[in-house]
KEGULO-549446 format. One line per 2 residues: number of its first residue (from 0); their letters; for each residue x, y, z of C-alpha. Coordinates in nm, 4 decimals. Each point is the difference from the previous one (the first is absolute). Last residue first. Layout:
N
NUM	a	X,Y,Z ~ ...;
% end
This chain:
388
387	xx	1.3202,-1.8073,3.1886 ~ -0.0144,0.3138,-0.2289;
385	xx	0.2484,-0.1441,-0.2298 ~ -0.2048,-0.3604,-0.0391;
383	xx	-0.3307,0.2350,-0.0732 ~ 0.1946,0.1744,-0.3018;
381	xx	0.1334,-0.3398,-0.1117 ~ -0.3698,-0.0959,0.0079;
379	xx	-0.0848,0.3000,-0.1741 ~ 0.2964,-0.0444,-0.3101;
377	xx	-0.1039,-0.3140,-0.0148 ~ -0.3764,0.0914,-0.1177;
375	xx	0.1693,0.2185,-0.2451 ~ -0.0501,0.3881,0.1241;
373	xx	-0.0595,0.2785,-0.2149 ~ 0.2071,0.3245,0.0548;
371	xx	-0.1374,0.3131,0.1026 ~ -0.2937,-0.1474,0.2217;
369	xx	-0.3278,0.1613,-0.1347 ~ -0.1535,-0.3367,-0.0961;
367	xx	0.0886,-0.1653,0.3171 ~ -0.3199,0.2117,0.2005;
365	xx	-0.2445,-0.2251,-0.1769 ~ 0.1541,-0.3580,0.1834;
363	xx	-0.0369,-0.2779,-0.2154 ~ 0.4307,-0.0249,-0.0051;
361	xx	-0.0405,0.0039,0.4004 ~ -0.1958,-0.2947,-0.0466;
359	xx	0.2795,-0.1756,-0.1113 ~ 0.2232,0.1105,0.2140;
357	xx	-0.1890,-0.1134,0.2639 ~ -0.0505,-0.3319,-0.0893;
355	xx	0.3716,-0.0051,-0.0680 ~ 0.0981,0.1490,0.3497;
353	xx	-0.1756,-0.2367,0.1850 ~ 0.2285,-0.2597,0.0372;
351	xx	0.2880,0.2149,0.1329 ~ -0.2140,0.1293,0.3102;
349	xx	-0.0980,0.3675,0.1803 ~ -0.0595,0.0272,0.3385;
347	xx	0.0422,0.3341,0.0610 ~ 0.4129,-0.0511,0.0938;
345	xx	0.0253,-0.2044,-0.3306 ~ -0.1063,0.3349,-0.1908;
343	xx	0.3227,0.1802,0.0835 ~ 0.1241,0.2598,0.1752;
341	xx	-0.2935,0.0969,0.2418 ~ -0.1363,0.3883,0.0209;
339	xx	0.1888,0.1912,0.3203 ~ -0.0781,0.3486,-0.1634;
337	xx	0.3874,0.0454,-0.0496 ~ 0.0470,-0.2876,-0.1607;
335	xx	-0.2374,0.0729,-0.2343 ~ 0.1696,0.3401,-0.0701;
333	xx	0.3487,-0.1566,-0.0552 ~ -0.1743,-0.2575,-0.2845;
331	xx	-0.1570,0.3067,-0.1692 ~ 0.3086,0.2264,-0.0080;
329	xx	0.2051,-0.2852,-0.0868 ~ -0.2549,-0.0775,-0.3101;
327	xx	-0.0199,0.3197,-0.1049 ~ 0.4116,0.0199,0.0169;
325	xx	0.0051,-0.2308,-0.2866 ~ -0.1585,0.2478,-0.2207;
323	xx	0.2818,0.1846,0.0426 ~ 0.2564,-0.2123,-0.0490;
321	xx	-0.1524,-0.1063,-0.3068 ~ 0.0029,0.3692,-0.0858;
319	xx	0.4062,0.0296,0.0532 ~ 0.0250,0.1601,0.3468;
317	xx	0.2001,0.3792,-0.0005 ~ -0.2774,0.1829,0.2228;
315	xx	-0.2631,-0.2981,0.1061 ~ -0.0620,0.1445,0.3613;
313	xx	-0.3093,-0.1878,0.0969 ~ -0.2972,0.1858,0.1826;
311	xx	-0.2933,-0.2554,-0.1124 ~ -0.1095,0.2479,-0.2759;
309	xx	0.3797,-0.0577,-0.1423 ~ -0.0284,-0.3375,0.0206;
307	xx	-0.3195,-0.0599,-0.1763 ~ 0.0930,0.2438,-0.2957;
305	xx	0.3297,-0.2395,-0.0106 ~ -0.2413,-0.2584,-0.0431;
303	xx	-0.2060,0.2109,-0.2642 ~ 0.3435,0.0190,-0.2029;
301	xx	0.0178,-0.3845,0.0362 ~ -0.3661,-0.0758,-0.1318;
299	xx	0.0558,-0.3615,-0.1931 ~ 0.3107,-0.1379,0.1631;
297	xx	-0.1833,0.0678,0.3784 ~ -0.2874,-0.1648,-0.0696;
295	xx	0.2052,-0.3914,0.1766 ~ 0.1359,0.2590,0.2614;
293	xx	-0.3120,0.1308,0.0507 ~ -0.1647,-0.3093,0.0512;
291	xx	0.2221,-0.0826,0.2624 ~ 0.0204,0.3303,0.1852;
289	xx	-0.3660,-0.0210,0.0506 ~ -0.0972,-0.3654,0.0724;
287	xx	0.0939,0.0727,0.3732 ~ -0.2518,0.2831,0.0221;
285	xx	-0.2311,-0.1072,-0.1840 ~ -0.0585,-0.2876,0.1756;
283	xx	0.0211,0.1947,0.3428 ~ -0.2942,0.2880,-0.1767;
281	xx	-0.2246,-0.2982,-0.0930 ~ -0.0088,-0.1565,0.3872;
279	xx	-0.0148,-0.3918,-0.0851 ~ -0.2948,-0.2438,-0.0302;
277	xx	0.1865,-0.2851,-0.1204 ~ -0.1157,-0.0265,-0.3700;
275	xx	-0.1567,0.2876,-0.0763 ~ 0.2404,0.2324,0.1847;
273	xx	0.2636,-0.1562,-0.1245 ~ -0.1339,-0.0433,-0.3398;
271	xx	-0.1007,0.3868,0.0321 ~ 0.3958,0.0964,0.0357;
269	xx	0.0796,-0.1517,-0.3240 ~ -0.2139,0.2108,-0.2247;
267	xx	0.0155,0.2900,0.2007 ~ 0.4107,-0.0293,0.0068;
265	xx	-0.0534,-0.0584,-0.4264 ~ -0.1219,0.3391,-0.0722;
263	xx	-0.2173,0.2634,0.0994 ~ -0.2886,0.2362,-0.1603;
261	xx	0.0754,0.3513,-0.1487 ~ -0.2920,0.1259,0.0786;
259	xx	-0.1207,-0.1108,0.3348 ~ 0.4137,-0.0392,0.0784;
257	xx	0.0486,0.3408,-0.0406 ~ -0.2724,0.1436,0.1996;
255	xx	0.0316,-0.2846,0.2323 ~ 0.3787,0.0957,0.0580;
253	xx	-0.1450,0.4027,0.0929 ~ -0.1886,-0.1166,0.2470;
251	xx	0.2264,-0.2451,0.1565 ~ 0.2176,0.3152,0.0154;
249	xx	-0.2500,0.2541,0.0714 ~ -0.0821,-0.2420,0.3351;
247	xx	0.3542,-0.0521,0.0674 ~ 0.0253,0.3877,0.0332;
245	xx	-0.2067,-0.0174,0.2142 ~ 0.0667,-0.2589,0.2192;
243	xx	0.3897,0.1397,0.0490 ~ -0.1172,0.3364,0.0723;
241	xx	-0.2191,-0.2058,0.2818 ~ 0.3093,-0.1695,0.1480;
239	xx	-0.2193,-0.1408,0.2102 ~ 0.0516,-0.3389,-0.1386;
237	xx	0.3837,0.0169,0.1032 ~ 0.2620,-0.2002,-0.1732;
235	xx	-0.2585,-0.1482,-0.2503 ~ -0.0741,0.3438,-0.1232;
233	xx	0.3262,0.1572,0.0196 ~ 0.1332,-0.2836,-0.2040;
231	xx	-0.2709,0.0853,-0.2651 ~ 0.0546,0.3727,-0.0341;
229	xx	0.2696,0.0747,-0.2402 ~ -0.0023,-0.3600,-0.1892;
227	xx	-0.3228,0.0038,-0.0256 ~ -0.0294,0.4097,-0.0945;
225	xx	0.2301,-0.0706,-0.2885 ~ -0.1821,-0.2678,-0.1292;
223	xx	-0.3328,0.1650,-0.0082 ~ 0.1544,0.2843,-0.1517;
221	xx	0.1237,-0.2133,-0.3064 ~ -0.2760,-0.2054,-0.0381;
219	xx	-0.2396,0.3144,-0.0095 ~ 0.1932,0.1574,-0.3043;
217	xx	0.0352,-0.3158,-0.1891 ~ -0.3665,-0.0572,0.0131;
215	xx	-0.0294,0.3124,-0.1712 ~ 0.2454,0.0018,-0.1995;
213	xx	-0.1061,-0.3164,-0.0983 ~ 0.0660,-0.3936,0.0575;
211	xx	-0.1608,-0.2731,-0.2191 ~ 0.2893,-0.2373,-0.0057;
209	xx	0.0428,0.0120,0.3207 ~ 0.3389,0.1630,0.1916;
207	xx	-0.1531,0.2552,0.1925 ~ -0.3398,-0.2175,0.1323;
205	xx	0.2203,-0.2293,0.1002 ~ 0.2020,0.2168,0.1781;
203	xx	-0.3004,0.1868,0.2034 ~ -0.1872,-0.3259,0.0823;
201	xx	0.3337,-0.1274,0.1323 ~ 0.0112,0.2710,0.2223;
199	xx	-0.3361,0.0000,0.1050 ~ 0.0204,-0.3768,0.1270;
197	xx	0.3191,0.0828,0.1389 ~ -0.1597,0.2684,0.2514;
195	xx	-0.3119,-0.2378,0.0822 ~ 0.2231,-0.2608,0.0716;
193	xx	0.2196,0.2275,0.2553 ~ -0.2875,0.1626,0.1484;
191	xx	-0.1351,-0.3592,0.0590 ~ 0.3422,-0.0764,0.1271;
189	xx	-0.0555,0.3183,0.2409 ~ -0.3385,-0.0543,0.1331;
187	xx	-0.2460,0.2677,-0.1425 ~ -0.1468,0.2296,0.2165;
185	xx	0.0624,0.3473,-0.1474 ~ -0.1585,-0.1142,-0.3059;
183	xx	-0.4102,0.1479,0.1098 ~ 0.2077,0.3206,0.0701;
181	xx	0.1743,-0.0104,-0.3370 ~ -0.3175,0.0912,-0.1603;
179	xx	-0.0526,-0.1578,-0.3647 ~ -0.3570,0.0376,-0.1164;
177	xx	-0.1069,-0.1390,-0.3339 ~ -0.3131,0.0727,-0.1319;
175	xx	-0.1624,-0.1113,-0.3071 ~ 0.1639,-0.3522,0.0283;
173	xx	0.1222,-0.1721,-0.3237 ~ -0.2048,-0.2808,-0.0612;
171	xx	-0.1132,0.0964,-0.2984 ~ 0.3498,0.0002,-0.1886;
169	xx	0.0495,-0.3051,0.0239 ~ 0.2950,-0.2280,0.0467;
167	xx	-0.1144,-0.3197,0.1986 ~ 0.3240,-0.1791,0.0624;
165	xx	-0.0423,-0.3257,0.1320 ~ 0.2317,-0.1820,0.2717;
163	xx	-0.0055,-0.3564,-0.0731 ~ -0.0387,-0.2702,0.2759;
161	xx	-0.2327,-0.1805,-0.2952 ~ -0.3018,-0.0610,0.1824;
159	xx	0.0368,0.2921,0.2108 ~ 0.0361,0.2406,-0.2624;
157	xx	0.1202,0.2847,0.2686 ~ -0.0777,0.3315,-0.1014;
155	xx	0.2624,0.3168,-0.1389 ~ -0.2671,0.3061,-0.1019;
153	xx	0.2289,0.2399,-0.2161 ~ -0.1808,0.3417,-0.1251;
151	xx	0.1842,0.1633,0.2647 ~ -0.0852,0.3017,0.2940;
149	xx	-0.0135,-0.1652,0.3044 ~ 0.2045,-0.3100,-0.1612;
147	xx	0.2921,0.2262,0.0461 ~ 0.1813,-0.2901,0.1560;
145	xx	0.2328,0.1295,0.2339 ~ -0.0345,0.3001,0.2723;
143	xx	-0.3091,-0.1765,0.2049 ~ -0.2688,0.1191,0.1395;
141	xx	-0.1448,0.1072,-0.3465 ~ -0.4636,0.1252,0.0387;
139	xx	-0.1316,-0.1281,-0.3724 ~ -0.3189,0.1524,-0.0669;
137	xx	-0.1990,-0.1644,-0.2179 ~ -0.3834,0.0330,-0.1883;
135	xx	-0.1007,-0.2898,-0.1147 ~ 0.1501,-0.1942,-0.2625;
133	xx	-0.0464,0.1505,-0.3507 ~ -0.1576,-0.3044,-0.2788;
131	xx	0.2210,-0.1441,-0.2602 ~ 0.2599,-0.2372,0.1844;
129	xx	0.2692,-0.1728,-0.1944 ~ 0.2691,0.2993,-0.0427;
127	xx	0.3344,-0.2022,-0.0222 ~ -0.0344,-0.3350,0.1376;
125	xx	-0.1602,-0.1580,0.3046 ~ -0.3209,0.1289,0.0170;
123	xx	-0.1867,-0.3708,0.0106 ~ 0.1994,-0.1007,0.2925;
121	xx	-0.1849,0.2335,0.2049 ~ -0.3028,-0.2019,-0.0660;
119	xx	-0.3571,0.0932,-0.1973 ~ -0.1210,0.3304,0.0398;
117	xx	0.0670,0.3459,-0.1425 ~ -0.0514,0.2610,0.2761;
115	xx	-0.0146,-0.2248,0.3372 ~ 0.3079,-0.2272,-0.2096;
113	xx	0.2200,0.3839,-0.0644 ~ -0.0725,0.1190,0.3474;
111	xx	0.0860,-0.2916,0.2068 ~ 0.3441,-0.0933,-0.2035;
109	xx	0.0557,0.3708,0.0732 ~ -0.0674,-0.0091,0.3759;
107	xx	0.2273,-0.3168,-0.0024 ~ 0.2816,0.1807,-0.1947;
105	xx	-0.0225,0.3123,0.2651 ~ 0.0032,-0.1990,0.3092;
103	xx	0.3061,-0.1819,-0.1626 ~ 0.1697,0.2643,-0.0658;
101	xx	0.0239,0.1981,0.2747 ~ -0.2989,0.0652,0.2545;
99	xx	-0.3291,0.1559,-0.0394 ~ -0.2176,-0.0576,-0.2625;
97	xx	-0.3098,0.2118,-0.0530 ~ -0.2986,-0.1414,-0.2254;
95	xx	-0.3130,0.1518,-0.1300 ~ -0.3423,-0.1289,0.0115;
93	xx	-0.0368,-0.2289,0.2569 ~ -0.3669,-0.2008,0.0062;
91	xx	0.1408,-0.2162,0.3496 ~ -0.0419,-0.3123,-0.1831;
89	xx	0.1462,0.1472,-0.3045 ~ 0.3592,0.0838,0.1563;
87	xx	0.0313,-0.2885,0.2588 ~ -0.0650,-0.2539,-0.3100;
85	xx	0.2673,0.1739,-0.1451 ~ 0.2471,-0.0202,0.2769;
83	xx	-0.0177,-0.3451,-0.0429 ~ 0.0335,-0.0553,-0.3304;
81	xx	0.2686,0.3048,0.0076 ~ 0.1985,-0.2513,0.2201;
79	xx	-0.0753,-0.3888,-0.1742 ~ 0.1544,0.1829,-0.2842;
77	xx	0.3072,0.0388,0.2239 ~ 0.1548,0.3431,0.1553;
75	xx	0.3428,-0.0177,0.0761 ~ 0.0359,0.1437,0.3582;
73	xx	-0.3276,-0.1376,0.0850 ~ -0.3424,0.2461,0.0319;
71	xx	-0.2036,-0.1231,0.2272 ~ -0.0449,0.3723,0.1564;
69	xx	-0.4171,0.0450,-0.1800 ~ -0.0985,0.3097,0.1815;
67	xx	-0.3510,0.1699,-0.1330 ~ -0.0284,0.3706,0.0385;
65	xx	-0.2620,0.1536,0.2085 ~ -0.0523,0.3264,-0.1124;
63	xx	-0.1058,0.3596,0.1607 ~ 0.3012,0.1697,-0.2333;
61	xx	0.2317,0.1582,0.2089 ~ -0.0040,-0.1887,0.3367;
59	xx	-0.0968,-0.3367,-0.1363 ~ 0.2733,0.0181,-0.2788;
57	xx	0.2413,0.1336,0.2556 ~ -0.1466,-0.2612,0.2513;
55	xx	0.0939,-0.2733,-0.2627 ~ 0.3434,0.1077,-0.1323;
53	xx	0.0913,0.0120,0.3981 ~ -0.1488,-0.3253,0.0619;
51	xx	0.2295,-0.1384,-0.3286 ~ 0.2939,0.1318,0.1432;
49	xx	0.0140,-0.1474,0.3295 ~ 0.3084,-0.2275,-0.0738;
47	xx	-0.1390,-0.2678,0.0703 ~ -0.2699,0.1036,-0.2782;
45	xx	0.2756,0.0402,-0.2280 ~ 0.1467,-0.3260,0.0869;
43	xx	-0.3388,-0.1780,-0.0367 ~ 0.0046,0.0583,-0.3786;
41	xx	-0.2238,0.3612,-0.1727 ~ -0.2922,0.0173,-0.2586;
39	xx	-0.2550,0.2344,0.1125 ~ -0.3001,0.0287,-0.1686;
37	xx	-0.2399,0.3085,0.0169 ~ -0.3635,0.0510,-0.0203;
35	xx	-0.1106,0.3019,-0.1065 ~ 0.2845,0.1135,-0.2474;
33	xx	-0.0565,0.2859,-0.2177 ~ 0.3602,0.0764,-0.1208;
31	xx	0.0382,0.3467,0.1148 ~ -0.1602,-0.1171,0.3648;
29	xx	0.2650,-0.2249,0.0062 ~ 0.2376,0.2299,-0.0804;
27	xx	-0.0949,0.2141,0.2891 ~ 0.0319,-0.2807,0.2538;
25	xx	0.3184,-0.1128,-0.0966 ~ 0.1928,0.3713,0.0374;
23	xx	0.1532,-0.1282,0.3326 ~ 0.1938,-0.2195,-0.2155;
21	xx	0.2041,0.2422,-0.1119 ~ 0.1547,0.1067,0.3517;
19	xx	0.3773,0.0305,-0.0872 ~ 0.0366,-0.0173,-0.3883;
17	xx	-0.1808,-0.1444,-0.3058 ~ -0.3853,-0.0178,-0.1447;
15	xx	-0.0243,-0.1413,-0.3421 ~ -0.2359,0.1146,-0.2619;
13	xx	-0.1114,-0.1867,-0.3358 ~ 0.2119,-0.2766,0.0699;
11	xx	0.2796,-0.0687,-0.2375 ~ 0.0446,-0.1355,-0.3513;
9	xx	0.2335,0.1208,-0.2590 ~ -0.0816,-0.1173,-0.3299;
7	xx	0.2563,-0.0459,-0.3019 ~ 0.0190,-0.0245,-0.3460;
5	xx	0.2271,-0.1133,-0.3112 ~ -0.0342,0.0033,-0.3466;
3	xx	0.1920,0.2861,-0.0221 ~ 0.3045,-0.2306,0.1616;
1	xx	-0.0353,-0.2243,-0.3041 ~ -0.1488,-0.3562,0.0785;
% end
């Protein structure tokens, strides 16, 4: 195809809230939005936490409703999952959704929205644009400073039957409101912090070294990395380091907003056979797959390596370009290390004899068709084997 041929969306929320005390602003934009009867889609550490009753009486408090709680979310939300919460939805006659949480509560409360819009199964949507009705109306409230799922057209569920992660890419299930207040972050653990961190950053250098990458996608990459590797050890050092949260919160931002639109590569891919297969936290996989799937990219982006590096606060004055580009991958080992996030795969579990099965699913996988350099099915297990 000849680059005139070519053309690209940009897809975001239609308003997002940010910075110290956003959330407070809930009640209003539920009112904007019409909403009688609201659903809340949270997990039970969030309500442990004690920030799903404080969601609730601010709804209560400012608006006169009684929201609906459904907190079964599970940290990698199944089929059997937005089934459930579902059947919670239209029992109780909700009309517009509000997740709560990090990515998971936000995937779930889209898996809900697209099947009580469209019907059938969540496993029907997976694919590239598969739905054809609007969900209901969704506000996406971030706790964490990772996923961006609060404001993406990516819905990663469970296939339960096949211990596949799917990735529903949509456009209609990206939330009408996203609200990312570093308050409601302030709590996170610090290896969750940590997770949540990497997660962004490898959704900010995939998304820069895709085969569909803009200026405009390159733009937001490039911050987002810088600000990771500015602010991230602060965050995980001390979680009320609330300078720290913020500006993790425009970073992760910032990475979905380049990732949304410029898609991912082959650490997604791989990364969601982990979590698929032994129920693993997403941002740890990607963490540890990182540096190895860039090295394998590295040959076919080098300058935007060295790009990498130099947004990660190398010095790469009088280094050849492969040297560089090779100091991306020191920069990203050095800042997992940092953050505490395991070495190698084996220490989560991870096992020789799976690798092919997962390799080869990792080759279905949509987010692999951005990668920068195409995989052979050896290549991935080889890949896996490294990141042992």
């Amino acid at each position: 195809m000849a680059l005139a041929d070519q053309t690209f969306g940009f897809y975001i929320p239609t308003v997002t809230l940010m910075g110290i005390g956003a959330h407070k602003e809930l009640g209003e934009q539920i009112k904007s939005l019409g909403g009688k009867k609201p659903f809340i889609c949270t997990d039970k550490g969030i309500t442990q936490a004690g920030i799903t009753a404080r969601i609730v009486e601010l709804i209560e408090k400012d608006t006169g409703l009684q929201p609906v709680v459904f907190d079964e979310t599970h940290p990698n939300p199944t089929d059997k999952n937005v089934h459930d919460g579902l059947k919670v939805f239209k029992d109780n006659n909700c009309d517009m959704i509000i997740s709560l949480g990090g990515g998971s509560s936000h995937d779930n409360g889209k898996g809900i929205g697209i099947t009580a819009s469209n019907g059938g199964n969540i496993r029907d949507y997976e694919g590239i644009n598969k739905s054809s009705k609007p969900m209901p109306p969704f506000i996406a409230i971030n706790t964490t400073a990772g996923t961006a799922s609060e404001m993406t057209r990516f819905c990663i569920i469970t296939d339960t039957g096949r211990k596949v992660k799917m990735a529903i890419v949509d456009w209609r299930v990206t939330p009408n409101l996203a609200i990312n207040d570093p308050l409601l972050m302030a709590g996170m653990p610090p290896l969750l912090t940590a997770a949540t961190g990497m997660d962004a950053l490898t959704h900010a250098i995939e998304a820069y070294v895709s085969t569909i990458a803009t200026p405009v996608t390159d733009a937001c990459a490039l911050k987002a990395i810088d600000l990771i590797s500015k602010y991230l050890r602060a965050a995980v050092a001390y979680g009320q380091d609330m300078e720290a949260r913020d500006k993790m919160a425009y970073a992760e931002y910032l990475a979905g907003m380049a990732f949304n639109n410029a898609s991912l590569g082959h650490v997604h891919a791989m990364a969601h056979q982990l979590g698929g297969f032994y129920d693993l936290p997403h941002g740890v996989c990607n963490a540890i797959l990182l540096p190895h799937v860039e090295r394998f990219n590295m040959i076919a982006k080098m300058g935007r390596f060295a790009d990498i590096a130099k947004a990660m606060g190398e010095p790469l004055e009088g280094l050849s370009l492969r040297a560089a580009a090779e100091r991306a991958l020191d920069a990203i080992t050095t800042l997992s290390r940092d953050v505490g996030i395991p070495t190698g795969l084996k220490e989560l579990g991870v096992k020789e004899k799976d690798l092919r099965v997962m390799a080869e699913n990792a080759q279905k996988d949509a987010c692999g068709l951005t990668n920068p350099r195409c995989p052979k099915l050896d290549d991935v297990i080889e890949i896996y084997r490294s990141a042992l």
